[in-house]
C-alpha positions as CSV (number, residue, x, y, z in Angstrom):
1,X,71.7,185.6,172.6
2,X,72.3,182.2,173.6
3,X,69.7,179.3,172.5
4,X,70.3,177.9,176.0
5,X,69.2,180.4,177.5
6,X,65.6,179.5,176.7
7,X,65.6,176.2,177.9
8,X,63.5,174.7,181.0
9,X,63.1,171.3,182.4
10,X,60.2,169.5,181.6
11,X,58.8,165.7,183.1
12,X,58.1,163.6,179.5
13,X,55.4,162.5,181.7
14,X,53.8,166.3,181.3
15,X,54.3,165.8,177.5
16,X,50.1,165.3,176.7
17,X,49.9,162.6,174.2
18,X,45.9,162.8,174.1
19,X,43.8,165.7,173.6
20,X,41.0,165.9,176.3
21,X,37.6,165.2,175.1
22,X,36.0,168.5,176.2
23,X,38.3,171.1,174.7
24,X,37.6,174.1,176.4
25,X,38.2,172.0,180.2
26,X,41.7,172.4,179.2
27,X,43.6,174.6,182.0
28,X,44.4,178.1,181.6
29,X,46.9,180.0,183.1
30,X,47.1,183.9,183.2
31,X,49.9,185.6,183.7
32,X,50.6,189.3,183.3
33,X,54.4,190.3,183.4
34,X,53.5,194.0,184.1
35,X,52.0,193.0,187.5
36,X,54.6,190.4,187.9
37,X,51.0,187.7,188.5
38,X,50.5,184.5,188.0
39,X,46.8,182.6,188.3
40,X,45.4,179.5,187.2
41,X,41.8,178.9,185.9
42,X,40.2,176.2,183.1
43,X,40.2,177.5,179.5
44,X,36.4,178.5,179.4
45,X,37.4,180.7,181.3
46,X,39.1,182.8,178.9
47,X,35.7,184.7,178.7
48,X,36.3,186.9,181.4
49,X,39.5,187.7,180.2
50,X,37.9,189.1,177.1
51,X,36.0,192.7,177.1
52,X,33.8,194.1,175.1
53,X,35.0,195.5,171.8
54,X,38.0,193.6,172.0
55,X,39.3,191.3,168.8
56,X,39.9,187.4,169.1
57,X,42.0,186.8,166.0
58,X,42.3,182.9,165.0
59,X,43.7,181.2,162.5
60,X,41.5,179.3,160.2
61,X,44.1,176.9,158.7
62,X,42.8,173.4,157.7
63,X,45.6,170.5,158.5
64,X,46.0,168.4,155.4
65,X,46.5,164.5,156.0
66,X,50.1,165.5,155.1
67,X,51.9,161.8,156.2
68,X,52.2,159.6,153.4
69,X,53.8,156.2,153.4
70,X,54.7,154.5,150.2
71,X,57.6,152.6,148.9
72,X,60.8,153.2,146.1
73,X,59.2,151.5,142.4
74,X,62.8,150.2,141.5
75,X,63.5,148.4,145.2
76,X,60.4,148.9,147.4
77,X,62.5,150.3,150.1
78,X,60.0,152.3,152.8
79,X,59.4,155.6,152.1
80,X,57.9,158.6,154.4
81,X,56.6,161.9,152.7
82,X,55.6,165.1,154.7
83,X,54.1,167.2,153.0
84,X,54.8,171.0,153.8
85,X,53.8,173.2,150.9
86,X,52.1,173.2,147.1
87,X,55.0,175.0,145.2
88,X,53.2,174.6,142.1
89,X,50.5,172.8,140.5
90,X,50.6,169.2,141.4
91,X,54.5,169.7,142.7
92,X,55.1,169.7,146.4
93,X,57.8,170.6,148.8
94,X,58.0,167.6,151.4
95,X,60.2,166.1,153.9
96,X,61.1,162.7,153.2
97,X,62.2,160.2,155.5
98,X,64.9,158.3,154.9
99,X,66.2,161.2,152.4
100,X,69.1,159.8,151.6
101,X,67.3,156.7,149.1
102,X,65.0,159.7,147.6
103,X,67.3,161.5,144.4
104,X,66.2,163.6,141.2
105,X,64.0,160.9,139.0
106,X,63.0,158.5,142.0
107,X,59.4,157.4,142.0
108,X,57.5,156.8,144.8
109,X,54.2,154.4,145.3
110,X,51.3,154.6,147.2
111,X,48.1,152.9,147.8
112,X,49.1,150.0,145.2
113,X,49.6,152.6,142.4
114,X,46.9,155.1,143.4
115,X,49.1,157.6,144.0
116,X,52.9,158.3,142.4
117,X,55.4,160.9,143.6
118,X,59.0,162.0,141.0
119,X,61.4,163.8,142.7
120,X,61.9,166.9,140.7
121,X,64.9,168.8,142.9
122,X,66.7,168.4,146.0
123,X,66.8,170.5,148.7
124,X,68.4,170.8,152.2
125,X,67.4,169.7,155.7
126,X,65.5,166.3,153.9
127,X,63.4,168.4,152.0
128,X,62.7,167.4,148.7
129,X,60.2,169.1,145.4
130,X,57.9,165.9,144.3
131,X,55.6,165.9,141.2
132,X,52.6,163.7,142.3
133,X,50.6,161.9,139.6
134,X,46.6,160.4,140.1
135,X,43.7,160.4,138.6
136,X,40.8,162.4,139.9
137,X,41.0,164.7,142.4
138,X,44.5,165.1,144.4
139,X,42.8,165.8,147.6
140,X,40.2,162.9,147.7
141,X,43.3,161.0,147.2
142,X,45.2,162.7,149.6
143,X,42.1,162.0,152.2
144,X,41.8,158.2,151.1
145,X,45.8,157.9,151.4
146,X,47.3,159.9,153.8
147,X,47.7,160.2,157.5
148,X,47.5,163.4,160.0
149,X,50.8,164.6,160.6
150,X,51.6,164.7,164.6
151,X,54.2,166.2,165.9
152,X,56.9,163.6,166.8
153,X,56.6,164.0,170.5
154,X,53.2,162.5,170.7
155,X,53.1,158.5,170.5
156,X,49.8,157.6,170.1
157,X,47.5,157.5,167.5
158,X,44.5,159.5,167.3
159,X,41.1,157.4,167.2
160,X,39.6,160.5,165.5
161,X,41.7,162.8,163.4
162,X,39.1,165.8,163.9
163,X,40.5,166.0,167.1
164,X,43.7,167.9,165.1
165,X,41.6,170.3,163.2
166,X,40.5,173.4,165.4
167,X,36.1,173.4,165.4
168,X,36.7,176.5,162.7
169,X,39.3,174.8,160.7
170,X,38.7,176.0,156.7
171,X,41.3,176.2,154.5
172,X,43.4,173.4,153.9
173,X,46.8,173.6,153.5
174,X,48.7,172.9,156.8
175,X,51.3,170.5,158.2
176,X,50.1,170.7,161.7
177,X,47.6,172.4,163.7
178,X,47.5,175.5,165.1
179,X,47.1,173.8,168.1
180,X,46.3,177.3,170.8
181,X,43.0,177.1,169.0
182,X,42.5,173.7,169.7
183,X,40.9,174.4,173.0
184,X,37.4,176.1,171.8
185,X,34.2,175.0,171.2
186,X,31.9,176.3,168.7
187,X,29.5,177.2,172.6
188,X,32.6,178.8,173.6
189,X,33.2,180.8,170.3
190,X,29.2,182.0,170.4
191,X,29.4,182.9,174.0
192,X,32.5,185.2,173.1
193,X,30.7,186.7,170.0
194,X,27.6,187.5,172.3
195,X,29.8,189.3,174.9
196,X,30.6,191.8,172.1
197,X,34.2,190.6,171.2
198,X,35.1,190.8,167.5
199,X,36.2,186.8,166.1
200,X,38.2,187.7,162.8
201,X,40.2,185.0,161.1
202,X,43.1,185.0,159.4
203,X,45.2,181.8,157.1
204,X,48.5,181.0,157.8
205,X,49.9,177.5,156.6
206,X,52.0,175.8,158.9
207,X,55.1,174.4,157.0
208,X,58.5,173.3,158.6
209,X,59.2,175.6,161.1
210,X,57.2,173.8,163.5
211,X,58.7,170.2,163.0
212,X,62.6,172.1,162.7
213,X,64.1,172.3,165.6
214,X,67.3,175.2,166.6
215,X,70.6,173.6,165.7
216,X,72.5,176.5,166.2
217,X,74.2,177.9,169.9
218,X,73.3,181.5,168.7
219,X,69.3,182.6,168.3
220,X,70.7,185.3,165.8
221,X,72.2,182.5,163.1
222,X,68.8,180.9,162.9
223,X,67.1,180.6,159.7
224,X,62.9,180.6,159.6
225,X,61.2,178.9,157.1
226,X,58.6,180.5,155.1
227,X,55.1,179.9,155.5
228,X,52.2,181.1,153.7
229,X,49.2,183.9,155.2
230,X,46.4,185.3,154.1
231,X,44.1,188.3,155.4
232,X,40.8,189.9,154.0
233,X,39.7,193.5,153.7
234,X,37.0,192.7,156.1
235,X,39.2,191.2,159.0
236,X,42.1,193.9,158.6
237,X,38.6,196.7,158.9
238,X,38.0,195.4,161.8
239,X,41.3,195.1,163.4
240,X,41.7,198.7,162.5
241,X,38.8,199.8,163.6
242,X,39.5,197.8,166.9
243,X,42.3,199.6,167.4
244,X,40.9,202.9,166.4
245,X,38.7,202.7,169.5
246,X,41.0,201.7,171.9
247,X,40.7,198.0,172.3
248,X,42.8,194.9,172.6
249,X,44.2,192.4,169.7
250,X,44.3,189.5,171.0
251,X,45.9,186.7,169.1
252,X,45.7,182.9,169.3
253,X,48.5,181.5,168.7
254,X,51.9,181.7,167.7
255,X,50.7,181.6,164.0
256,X,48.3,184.5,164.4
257,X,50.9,186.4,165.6
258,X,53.5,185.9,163.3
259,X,50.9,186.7,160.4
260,X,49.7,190.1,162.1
261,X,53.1,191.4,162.9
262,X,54.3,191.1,159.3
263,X,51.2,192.3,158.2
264,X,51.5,195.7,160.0
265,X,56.1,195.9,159.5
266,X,54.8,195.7,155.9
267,X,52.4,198.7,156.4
268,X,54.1,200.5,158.4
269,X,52.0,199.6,161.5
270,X,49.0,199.2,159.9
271,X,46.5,196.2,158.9
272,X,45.7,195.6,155.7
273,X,44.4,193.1,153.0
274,X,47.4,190.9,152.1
275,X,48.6,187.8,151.2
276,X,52.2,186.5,150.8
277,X,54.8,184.7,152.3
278,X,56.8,184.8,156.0
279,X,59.8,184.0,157.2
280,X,59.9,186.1,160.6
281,X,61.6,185.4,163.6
282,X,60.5,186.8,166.4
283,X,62.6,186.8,169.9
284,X,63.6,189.0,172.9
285,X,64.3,192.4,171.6
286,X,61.8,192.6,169.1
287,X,59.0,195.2,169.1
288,X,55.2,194.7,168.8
289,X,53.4,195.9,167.1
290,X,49.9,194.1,166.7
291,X,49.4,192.3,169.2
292,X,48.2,193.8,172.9
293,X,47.3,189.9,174.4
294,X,48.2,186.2,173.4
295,X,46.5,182.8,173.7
296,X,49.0,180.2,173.5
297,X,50.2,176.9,174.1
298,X,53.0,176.0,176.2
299,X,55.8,175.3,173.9
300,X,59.2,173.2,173.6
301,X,62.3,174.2,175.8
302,X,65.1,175.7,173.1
303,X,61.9,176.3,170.5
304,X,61.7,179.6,168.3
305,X,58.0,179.5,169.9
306,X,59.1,180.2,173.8
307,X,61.1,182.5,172.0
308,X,58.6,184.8,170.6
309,X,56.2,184.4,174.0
310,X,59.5,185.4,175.8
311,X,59.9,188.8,173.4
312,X,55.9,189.5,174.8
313,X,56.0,188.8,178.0
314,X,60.0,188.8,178.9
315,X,62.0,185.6,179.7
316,X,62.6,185.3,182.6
317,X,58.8,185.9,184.1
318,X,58.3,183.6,180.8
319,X,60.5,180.8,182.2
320,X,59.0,181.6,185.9
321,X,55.6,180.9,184.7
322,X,57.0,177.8,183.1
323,X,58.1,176.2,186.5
324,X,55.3,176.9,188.3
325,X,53.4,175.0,185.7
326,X,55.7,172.2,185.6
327,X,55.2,172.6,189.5
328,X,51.2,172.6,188.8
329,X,51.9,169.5,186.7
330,X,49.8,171.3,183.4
331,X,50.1,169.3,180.5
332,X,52.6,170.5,178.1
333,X,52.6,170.7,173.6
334,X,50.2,170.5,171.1
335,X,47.0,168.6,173.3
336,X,48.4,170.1,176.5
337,X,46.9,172.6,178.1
338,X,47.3,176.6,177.7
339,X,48.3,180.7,178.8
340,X,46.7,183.5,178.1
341,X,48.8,186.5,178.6
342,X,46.8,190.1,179.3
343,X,49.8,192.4,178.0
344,X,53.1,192.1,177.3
345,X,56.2,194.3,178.6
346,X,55.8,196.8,175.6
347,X,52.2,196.8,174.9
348,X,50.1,199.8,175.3
């Protein structure tokens, strides 16, 4: 399968580089591939969508102020760290800008001294396993020093850097949000709860994946990052039990859904309390088998993400949907706006 063939064009204008300041005014688009319809609504509207006994499942990943700028101690040259994942103690895996200056033994400043990074390996792709040294605790100085990672695509800086973190956002550990939750409120999220729809969470860190873009003409010679996920007894009880009794999964996000349909190939289609690491790659011909709905943003022409809405919800109604909202001129990406999709072509 051609990489091409999930590509769409897309007005940079569209591109939001702003997050709107009431979250859940966002617009929502519903499609439903089964009965070939398309509608268009504002996000708190998803409600309606929702019935009773149903599971919302949403990712509770905190976004770490992963961007740090610093400078080479032998010639002060400019140097960019990402961070993308704790590998072990104080030693990160990071992608360093320009990478090229950074080899085994360089040390990095930041903050006049506050903060110093030794490279301990090199990888591929501008990846790089640092060793940071500091005094007190790494996160404070992480917080005092570092930036919020946004995607490249958006040019502007954020006055407030909440506006990144979902309004559940808990444990740190991200490189970028998991931005299909970005468009609820905590009124939203107790209205939802008092219509008598589960709200479980699950953890899963977003690394690399996001920020790498395909290179290759063929989907099937792709390589996923891993990424790290987390779920408890309690929210894999509930999922079953969910299930049990008929109702809907739906998940939030691209993340979510990655997490969940590892979670039950590991256990043979069931949920269960687990923890671990990921690396699939989901994409037209792959099977479901956890999630029966999905809340997500619309995603980057080429990306592995329209990829894995187009193995839900089929590619070419996928790509149909995407015109018309190009047509509708919704705003596109991380702060853009977002689709919820009521079942996909091999759901129950």
């Amino acid at each position: 399968m051609d990489v091409s063939d999930f590509d769409y064009e897309l007005p940079q204008e569209l591109i939001a580089q702003t997050p709107l300041k009431d979250r859940a005014a966002s617009r929502l688009m519903v499609i439903n591939p089964n009965k070939d319809r398309i509608a268009h609504h504002h996000f708190s509207e998803i409600i309606d969508y929702l019935n009773p006994g149903d599971c919302l499942v949403l990712n509770d990943t905190k976004v770490l102020p992963a961007r740090l700028i610093g400078h080479k101690e032998d010639t002060g040259a400019k140097i960019e760290l990402l961070l993308l994942k704790q590998t072990e103690g104080d030693s990160w895996e990071c992608l360093v800008k320009p990478a090229k200056r950074v080899h085994e033994g360089v040390q990095i400043q930041f903050g006049d001294g506050k903060l110093e990074a030794v490279c301990a390996e090199e990888l591929d792709e501008g990846r790089r396993i640092v060793t940071f040294h500091y005094k007190g605790i790494f996160y404070e100085v992480l917080e005092e020093l570092g930036k919020m990672p946004l995607p490249p695509y958006i040019k502007e800086q954020l006055d407030d850097p909440d506006l990144y973190q979902t309004v559940y956002a808990k444990h740190r550990g991200s490189a970028a949000a998991p931005t299909a939750g970005l468009h609820f409120t905590k009124e939203l999220l107790a209205e939802i709860e008092k219509k008598g729809i589960h709200i479980v969470f699950i953890t899963l860190h977003v690394g690399l994946g996001t920020f790498r873009p395909v290179k290759v003409d063929r989907i099937e010679e792709h390589t996923m990052h891993s990424e790290f996920y987390q779920m408890t007894k309690d929210a894999a009880d509930t999922l079953t039990r969910v299930r049990r009794e008929g109702k809907r999964v739906i998940a939030c996000g691209t993340t979510v859904i990655r997490t969940l349909e590892t979670i039950t190939a590991k256990f043979g289609g069931e949920f269960q309390e687990a923890s671990g690491w990921t690396d699939i790659f989901i994409y037209p011909g792959y099977q479901y088998k956890a999630v029966d709905g999905m809340i997500t943003n619309f995603h980057l022409p080429k990306s592995t993400l329209i990829m894995l809405v187009s193995a839900f919800a089929g590619r070419d109604f996928v790509l149909k949907a995407y015109r018309e909202a190009v047509k509708e001129k919704y705003r596109f990406f991380s702060f853009g706006d977002a689709m919820f999709i009521e079942e996909g072509i091999q759901t129950r």
